[in-house]
Backbone as numpy.savetxt, mean C-alpha at the origin, in Angstrom:
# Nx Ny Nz CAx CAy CAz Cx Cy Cz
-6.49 12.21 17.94 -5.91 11.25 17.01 -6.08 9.82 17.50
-6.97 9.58 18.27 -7.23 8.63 18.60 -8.79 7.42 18.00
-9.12 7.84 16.99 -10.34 7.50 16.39 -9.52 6.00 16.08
-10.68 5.20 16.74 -10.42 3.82 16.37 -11.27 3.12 14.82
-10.53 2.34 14.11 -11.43 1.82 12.92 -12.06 1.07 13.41
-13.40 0.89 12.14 -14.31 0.00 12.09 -13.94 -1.30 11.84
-13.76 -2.35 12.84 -13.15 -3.61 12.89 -14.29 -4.78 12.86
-15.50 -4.33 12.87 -17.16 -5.15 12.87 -16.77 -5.97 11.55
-16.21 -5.90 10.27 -15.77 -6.63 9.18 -14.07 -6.15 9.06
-14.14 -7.24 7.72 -13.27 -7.56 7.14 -12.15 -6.13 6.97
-10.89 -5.33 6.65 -10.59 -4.51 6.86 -10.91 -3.65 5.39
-10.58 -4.82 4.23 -10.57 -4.79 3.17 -11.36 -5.41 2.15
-12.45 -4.90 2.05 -13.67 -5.54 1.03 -13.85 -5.27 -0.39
-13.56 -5.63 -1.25 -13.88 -5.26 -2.45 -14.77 -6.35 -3.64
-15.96 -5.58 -4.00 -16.75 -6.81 -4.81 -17.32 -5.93 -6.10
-17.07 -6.93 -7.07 -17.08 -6.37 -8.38 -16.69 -4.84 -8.94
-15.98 -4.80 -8.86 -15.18 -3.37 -8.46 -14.90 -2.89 -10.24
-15.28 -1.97 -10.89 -15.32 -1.56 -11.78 -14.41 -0.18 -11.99
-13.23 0.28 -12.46 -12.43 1.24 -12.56 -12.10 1.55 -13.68
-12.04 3.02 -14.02 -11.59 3.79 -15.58 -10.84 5.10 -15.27
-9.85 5.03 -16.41 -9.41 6.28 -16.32 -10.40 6.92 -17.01
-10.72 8.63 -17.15 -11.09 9.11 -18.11 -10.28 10.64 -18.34
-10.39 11.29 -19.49 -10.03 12.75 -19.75 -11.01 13.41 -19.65
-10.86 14.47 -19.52 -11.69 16.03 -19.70 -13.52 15.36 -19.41
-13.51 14.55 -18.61 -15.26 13.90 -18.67 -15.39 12.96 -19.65
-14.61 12.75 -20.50 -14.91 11.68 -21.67 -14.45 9.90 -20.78
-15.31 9.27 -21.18 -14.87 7.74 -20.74 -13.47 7.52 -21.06
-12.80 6.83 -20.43 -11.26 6.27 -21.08 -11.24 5.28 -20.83
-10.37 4.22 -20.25 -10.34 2.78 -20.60 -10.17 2.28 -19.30
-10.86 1.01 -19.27 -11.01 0.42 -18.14 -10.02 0.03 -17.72
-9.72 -0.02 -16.16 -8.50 -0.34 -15.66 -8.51 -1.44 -14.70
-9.89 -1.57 -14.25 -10.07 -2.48 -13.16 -11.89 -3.49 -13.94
-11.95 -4.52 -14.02 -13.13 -4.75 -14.50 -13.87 -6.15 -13.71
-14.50 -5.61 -13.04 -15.62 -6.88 -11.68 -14.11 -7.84 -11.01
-13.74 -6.69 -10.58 -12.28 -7.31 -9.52 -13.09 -7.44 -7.81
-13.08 -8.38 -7.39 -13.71 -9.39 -6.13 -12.95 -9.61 -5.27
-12.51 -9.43 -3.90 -11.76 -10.10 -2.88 -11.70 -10.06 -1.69
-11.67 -10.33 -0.50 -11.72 -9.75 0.66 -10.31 -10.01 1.51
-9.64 -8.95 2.32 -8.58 -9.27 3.17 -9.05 -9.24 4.28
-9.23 -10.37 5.24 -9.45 -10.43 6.37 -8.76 -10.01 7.30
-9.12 -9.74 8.56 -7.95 -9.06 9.65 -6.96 -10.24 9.76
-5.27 -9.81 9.72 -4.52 -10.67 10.16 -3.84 -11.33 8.76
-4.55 -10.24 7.29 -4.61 -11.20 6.22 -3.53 -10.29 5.35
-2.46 -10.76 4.37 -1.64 -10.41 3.42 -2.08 -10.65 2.14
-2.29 -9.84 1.37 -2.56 -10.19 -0.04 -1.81 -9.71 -1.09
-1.07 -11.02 -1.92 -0.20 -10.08 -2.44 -0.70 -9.74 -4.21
-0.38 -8.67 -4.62 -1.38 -8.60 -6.15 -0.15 -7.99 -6.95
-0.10 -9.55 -8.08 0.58 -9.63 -9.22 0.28 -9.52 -10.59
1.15 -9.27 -11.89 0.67 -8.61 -12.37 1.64 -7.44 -13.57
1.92 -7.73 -14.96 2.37 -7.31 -15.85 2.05 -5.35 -15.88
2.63 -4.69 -16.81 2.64 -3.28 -16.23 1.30 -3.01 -16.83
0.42 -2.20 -16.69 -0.74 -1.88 -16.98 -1.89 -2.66 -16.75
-1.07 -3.87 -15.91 -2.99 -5.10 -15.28 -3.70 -4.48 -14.72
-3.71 -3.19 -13.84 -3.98 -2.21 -13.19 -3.89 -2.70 -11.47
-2.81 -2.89 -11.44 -2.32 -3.56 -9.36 -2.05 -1.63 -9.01
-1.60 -1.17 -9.70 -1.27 0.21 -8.90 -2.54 1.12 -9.13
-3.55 1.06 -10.19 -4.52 1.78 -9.96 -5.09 1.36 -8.75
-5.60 -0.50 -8.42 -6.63 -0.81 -7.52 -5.44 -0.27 -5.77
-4.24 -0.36 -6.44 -4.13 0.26 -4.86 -4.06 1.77 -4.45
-4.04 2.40 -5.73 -4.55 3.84 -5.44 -6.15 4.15 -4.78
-6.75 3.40 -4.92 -8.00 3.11 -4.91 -8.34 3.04 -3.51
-7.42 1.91 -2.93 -8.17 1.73 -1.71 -6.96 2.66 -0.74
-6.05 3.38 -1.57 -5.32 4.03 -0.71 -6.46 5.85 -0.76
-7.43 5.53 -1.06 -7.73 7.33 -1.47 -7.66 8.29 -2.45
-6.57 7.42 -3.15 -5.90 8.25 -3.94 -6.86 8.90 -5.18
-8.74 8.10 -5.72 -8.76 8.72 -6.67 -8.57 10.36 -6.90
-8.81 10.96 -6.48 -8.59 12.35 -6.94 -7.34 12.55 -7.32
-5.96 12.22 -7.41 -4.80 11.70 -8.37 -4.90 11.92 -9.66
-3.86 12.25 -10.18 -3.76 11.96 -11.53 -3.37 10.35 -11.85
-3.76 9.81 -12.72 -3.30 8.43 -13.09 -2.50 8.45 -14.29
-1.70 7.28 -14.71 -0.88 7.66 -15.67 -1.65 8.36 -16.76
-0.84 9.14 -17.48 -1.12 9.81 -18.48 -1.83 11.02 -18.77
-2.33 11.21 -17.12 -2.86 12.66 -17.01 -4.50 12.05 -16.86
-4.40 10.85 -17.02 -6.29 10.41 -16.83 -6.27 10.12 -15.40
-7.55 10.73 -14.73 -7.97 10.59 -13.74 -8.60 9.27 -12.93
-9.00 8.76 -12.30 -9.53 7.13 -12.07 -10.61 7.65 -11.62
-11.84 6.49 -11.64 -13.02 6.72 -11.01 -13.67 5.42 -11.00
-14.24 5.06 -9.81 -14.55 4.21 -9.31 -16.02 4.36 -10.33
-16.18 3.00 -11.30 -17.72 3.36 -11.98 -18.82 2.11 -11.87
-18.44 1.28 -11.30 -19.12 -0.05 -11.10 -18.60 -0.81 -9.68
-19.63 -1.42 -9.01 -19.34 -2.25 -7.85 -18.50 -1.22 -6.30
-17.96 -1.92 -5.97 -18.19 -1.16 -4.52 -16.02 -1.81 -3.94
-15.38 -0.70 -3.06 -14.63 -0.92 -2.50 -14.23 -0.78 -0.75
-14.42 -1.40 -0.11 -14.57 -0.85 1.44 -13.62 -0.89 2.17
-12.96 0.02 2.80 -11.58 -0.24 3.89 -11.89 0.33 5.28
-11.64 -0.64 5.96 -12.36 -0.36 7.07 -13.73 0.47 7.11
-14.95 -0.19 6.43 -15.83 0.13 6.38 -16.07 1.85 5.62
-14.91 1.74 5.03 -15.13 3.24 4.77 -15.74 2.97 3.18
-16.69 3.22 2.28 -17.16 2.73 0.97 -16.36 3.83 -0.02
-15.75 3.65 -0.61 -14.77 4.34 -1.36 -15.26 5.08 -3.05
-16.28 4.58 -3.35 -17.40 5.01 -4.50 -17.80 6.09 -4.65
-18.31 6.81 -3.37 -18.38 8.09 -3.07 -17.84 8.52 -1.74
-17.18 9.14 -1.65 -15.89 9.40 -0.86 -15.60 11.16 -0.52
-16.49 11.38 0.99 -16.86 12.77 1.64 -15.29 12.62 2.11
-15.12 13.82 2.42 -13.67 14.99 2.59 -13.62 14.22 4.09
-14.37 14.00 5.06 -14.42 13.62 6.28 -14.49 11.98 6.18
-14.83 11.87 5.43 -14.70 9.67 5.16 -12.74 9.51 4.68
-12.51 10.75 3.76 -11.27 10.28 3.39 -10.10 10.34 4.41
-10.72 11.60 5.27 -9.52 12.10 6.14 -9.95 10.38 7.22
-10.52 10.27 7.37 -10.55 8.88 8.20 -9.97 7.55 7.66
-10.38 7.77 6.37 -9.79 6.48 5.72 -8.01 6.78 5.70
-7.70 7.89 5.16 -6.29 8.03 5.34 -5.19 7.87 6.53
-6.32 8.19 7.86 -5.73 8.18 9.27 -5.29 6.57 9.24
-6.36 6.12 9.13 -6.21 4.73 9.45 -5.76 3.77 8.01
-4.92 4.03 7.27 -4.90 3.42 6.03 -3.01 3.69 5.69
-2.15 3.24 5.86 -0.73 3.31 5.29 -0.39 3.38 4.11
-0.27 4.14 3.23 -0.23 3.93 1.67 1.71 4.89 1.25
2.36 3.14 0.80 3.57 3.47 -0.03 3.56 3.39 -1.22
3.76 4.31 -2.04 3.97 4.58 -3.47 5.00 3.61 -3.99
5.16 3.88 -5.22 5.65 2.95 -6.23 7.27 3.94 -5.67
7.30 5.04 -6.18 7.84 6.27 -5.76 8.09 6.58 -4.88
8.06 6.27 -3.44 7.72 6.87 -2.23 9.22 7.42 -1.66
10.59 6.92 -1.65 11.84 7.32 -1.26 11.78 8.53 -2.61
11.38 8.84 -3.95 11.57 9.85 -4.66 10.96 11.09 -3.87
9.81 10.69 -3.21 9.07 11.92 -3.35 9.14 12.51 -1.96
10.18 11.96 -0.76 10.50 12.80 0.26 11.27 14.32 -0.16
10.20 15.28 0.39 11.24 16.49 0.43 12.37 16.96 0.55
13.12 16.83 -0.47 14.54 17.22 -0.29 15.08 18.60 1.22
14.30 19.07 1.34 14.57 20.46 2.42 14.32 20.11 3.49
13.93 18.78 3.84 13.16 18.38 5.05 14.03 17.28 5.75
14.28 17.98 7.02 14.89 16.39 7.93 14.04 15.26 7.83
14.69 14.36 8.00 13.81 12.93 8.16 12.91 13.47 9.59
13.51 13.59 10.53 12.53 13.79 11.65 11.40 14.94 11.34
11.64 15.65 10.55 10.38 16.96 9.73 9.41 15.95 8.72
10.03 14.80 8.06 9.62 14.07 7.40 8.65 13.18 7.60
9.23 12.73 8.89 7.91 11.68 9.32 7.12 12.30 10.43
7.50 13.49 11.03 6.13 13.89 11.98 5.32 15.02 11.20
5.68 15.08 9.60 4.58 15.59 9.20 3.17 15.49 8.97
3.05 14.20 8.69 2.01 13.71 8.65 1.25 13.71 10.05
1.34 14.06 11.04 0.69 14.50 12.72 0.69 16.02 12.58
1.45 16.78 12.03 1.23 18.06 12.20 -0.05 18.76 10.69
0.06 17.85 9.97 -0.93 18.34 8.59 -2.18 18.09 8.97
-2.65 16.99 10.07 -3.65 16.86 10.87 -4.25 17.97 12.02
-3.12 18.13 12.90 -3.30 18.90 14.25 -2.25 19.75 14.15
-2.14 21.03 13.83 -1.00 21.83 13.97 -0.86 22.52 15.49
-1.42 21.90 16.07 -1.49 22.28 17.71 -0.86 21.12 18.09
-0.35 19.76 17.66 -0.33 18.77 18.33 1.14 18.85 18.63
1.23 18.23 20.06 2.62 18.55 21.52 3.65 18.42 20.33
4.66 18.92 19.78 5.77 18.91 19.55 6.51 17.23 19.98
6.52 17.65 21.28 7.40 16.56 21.95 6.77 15.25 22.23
5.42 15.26 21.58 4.73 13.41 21.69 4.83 13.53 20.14
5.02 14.28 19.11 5.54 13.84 17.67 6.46 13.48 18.13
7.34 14.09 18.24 8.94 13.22 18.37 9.31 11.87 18.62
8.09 11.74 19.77 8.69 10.48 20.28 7.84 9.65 19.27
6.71 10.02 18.81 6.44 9.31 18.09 7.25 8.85 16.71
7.89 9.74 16.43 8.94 9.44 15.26 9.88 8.64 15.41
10.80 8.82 16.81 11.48 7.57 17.36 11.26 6.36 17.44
9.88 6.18 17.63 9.00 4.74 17.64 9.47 4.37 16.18
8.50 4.86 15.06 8.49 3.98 13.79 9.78 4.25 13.24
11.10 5.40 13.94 12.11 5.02 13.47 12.98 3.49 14.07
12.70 3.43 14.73 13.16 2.45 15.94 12.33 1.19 15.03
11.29 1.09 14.57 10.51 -0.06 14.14 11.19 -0.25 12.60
11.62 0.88 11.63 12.02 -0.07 10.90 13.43 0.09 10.28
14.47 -0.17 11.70 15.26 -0.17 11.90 17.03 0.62 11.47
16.49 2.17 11.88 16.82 3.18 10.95 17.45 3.83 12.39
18.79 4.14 12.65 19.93 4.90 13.98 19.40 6.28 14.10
19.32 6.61 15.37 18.83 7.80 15.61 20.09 9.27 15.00
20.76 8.64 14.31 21.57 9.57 14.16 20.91 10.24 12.45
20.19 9.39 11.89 20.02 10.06 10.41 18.72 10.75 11.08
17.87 11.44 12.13 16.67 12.57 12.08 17.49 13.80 11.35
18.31 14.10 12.14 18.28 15.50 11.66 19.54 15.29 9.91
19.44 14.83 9.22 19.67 14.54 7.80 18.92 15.02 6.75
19.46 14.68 5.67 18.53 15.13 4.95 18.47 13.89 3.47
17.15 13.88 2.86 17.05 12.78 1.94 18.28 12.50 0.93
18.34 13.57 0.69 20.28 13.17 -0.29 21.48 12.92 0.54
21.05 13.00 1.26 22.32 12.28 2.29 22.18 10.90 3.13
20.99 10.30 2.18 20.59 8.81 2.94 21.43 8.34 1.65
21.25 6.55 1.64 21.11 5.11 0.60 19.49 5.07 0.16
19.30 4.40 -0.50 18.50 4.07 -1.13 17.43 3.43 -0.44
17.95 2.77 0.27 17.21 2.00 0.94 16.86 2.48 2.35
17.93 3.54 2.81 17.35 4.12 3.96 16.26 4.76 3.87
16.24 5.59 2.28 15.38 6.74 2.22 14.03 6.39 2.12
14.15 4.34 1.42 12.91 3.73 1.78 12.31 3.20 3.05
13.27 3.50 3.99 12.75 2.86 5.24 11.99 4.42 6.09
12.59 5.36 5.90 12.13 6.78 5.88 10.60 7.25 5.07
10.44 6.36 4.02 9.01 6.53 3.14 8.40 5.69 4.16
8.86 4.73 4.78 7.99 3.90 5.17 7.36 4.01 6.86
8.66 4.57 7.35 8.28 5.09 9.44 7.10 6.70 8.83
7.50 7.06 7.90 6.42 8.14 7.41 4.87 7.96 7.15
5.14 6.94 6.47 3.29 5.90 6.50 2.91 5.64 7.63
4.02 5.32 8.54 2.88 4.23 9.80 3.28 5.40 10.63
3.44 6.63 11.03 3.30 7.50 12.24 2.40 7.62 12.86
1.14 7.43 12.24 -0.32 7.70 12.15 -0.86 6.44 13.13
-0.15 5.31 12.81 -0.84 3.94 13.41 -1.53 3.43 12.88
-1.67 3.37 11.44 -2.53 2.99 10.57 -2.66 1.28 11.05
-4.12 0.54 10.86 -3.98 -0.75 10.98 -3.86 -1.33 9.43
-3.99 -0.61 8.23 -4.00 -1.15 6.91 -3.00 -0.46 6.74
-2.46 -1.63 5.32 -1.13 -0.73 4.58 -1.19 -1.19 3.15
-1.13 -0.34 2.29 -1.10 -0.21 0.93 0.57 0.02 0.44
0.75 -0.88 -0.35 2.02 -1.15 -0.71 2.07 -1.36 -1.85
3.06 -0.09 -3.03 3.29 -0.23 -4.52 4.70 -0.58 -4.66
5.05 -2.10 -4.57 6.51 -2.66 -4.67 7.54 -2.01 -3.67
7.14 -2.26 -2.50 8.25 -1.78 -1.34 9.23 -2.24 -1.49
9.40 -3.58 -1.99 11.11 -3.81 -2.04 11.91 -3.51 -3.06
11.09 -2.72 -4.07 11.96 -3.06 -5.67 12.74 -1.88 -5.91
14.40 -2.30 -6.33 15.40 -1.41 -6.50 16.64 -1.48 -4.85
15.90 -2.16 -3.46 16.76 -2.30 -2.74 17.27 -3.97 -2.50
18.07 -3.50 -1.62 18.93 -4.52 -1.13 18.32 -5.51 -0.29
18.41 -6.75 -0.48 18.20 -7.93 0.41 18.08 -7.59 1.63
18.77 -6.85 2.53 19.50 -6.28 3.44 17.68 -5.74 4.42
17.64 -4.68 3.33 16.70 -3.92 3.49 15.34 -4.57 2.97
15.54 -5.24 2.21 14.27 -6.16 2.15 13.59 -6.97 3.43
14.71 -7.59 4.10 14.74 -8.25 5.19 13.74 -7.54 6.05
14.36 -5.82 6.37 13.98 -5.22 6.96 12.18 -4.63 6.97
11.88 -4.59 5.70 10.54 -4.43 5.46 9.73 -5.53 5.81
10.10 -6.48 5.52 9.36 -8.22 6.28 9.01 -8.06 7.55
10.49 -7.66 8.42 10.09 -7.65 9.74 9.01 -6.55 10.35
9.21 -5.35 9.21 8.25 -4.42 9.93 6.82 -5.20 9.83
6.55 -5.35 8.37 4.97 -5.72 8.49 4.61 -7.01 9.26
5.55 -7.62 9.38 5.60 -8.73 10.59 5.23 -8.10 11.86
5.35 -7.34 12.10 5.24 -6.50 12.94 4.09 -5.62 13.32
3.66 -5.06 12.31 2.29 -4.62 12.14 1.19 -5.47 12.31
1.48 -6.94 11.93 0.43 -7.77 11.67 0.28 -8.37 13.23
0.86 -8.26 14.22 0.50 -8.33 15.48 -0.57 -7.83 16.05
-0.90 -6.68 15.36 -2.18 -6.34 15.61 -3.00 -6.58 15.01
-4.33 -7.29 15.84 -5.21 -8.24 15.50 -6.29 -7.34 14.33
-6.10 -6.03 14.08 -7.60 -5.82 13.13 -6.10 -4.97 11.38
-5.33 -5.70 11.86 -4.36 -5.09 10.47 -4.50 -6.14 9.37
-4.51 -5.58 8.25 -4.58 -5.79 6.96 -3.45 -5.43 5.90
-3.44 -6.07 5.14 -2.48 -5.55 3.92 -2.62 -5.74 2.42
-1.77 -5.09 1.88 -2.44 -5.05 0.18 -0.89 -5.01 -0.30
-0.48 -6.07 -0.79 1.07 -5.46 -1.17 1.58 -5.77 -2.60
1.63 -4.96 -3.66 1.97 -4.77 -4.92 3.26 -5.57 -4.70
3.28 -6.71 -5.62 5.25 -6.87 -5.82 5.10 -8.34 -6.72
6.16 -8.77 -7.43 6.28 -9.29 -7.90 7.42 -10.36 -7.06
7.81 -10.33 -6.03 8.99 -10.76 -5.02 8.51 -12.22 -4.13
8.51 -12.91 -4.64 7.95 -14.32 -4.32 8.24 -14.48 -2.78
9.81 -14.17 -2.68 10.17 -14.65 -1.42 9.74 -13.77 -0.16
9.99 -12.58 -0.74 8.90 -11.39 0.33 7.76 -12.20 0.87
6.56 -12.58 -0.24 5.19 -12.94 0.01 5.23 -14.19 0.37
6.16 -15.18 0.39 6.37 -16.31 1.56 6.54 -16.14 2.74
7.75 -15.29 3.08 7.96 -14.96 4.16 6.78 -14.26 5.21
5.48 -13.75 4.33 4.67 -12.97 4.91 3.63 -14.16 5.07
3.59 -15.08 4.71 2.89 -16.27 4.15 1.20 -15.56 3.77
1.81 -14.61 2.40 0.55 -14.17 2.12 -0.07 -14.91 0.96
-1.76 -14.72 0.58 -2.29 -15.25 -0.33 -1.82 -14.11 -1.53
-2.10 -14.81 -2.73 -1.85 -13.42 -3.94 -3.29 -13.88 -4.99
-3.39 -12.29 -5.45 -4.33 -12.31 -6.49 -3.20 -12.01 -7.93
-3.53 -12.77 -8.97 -2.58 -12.34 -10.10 -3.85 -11.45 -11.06
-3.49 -10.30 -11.45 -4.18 -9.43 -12.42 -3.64 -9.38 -13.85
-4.53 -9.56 -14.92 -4.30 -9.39 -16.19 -4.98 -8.72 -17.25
-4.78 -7.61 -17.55 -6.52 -6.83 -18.35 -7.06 -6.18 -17.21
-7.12 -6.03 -16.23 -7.74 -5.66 -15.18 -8.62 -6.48 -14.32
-8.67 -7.68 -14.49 -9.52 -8.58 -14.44 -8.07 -9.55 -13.79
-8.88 -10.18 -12.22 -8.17 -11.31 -11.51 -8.32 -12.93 -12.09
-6.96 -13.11 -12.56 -6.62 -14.47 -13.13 -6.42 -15.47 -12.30
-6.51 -15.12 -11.16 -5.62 -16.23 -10.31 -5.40 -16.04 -8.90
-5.76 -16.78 -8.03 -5.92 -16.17 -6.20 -6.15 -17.51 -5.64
-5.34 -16.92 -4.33 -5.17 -18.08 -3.61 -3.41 -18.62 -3.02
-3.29 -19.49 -2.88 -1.93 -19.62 -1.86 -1.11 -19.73 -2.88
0.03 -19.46 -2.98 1.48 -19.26 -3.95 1.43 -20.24 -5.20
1.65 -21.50 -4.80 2.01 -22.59 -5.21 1.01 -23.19 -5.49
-0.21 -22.97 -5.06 -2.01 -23.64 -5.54 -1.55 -22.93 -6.62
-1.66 -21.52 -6.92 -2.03 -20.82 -7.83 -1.40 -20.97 -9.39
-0.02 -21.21 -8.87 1.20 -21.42 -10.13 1.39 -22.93 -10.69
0.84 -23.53 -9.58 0.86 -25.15 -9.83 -0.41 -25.80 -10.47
-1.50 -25.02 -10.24 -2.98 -25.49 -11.48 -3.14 -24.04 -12.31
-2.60 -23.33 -12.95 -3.06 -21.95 -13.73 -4.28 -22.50 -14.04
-5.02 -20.96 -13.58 -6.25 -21.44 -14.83 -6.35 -20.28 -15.86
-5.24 -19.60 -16.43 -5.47 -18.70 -17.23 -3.41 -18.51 -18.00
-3.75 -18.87 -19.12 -2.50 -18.84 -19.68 -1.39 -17.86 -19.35
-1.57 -16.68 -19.02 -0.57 -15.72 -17.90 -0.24 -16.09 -16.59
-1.05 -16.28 -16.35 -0.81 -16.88 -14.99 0.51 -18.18 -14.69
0.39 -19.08 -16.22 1.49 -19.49 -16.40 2.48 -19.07 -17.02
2.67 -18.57 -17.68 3.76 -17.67 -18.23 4.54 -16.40 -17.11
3.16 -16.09 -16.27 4.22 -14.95 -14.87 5.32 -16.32 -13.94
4.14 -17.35 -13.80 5.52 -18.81 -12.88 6.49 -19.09 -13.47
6.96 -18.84 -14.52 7.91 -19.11 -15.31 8.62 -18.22 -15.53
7.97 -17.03 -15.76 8.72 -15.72 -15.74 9.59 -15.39 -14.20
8.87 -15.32 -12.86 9.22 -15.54 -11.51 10.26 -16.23 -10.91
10.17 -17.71 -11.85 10.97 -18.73 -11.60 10.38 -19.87 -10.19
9.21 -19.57 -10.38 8.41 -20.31 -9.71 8.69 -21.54 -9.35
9.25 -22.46 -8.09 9.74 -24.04 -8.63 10.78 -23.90 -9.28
């Protein structure tokens, strides 16, 4: 478990990037259309964006996820241009490219506190992801490894042996989240980590990826609409509309010259200024 990523580029490359759902083999509708960007190591990007701009398809995308169902039972498929994470090309995507891209890749759902196993301790919870890999691997260096990213995003050793209905809301998101990074991922894919918790716990997610970003070849991709989150991270944002990027670049460049009439209407909506 020690395979290091490809750090020779950028972590996160994507150029003209073309995405569709489709049914049963039939075309369906574009979700992503000549979307362009690169996250450099060390780099936050935050991607905004009305419901259906497609911010949660493109981060299914670079999380692995096409083989997923996408809303509505349509599948996604990468059909134009190219997506790269840590050098991994995501277009065509071997069983052995994904299991690598996933090692090294953090991906939180929109969903992610829903979809912990109710039957499962938190400590069963987050060293699963080491045992679905290596079912030989030491027992007792999972553990401690679980202690680590429990310890990182700032969760008492007393909730391991618990269970998900017996957390808050926000614990059970900090539990989705020591579950992503067990692995050591240097990228992290993020579908609105803060939305539905508490300030409290918001706080707390800042400091983790603050945290992450200490390491010099980490990257990030973070879905949210949370202004003050993506200050605090002092990340750049791409705004999406149609599937197609309206708007990129630093917070206040972006909201302060729109060049696309949504783009002013989301600063206003936000409360931008």
């Amino acid at each position: 478990m020690n395979e290091s990523p490809d750090t020779d580029q950028s972590p996160i490359v994507v150029h003209d990037l073309v995405a569709e759902y489709r049914n049963s083999g039939r075309v369906g509708v574009h979700a992503l259309r000549g979307v362009s960007f690169t996250v450099g190591r060390g780099e936050i990007l935050g991607v905004l964006g009305e419901s259906g701009s497609g911010k949660t398809t493109l981060a299914r995308i670079l999380a692995g996820e096409l083989v997923r169902k996408g809303p509505g039972g349509f599948d996604v498929r990468i059909s134009g241009g190219e997506a790269l994470v840590n050098g991994i090309a995501l277009r065509t995507l071997s069983k052995t490219k994904l299991n690598r891209l996933t090692f090294h890749t953090a991906y939180l759902p929109q969903d992610a506190n829903d979809r912990l196993d109710r039957t499962s301790t938190v400590s069963e919870l987050i060293a699963e992801p080491i045992f679905a890999r290596d079912k030989r691997f030491d027992p007792d260096a999972a553990q401690s490894r679980a202690l680590s990213v429990l310890d990182a995003v700032e969760l008492p050793l007393s909730v391991l042996d618990r269970y998900p209905y017996e957390l808050s809301d926000g614990q059970r998101q900090r539990v989705a989240i020591a579950r992503s990074l067990v692995l050591g991922p240097n990228v992290l894919v993020a579908d609105e980590p803060t939305a539905g918790i508490d300030v409290t716990v918001r706080d707390t997610v800042v400091r983790v990826i603050g945290k992450l970003r200490e390491d010099p070849s980490f990257a990030a991709l973070i879905v949210t609409h949370d202004l003050a989150v993506l200050r605090q991270l002092g990340a750049t944002i791409a705004v999406l509309h149609d599937g197609v990027i309206v708007g990129y670049g630093d917070i206040d460049t972006v909201f302060a010259e729109p060049n696309h009439s949504y783009v002013a209407r989301l600063g206003r909506a936000l409360g931008w200024k």
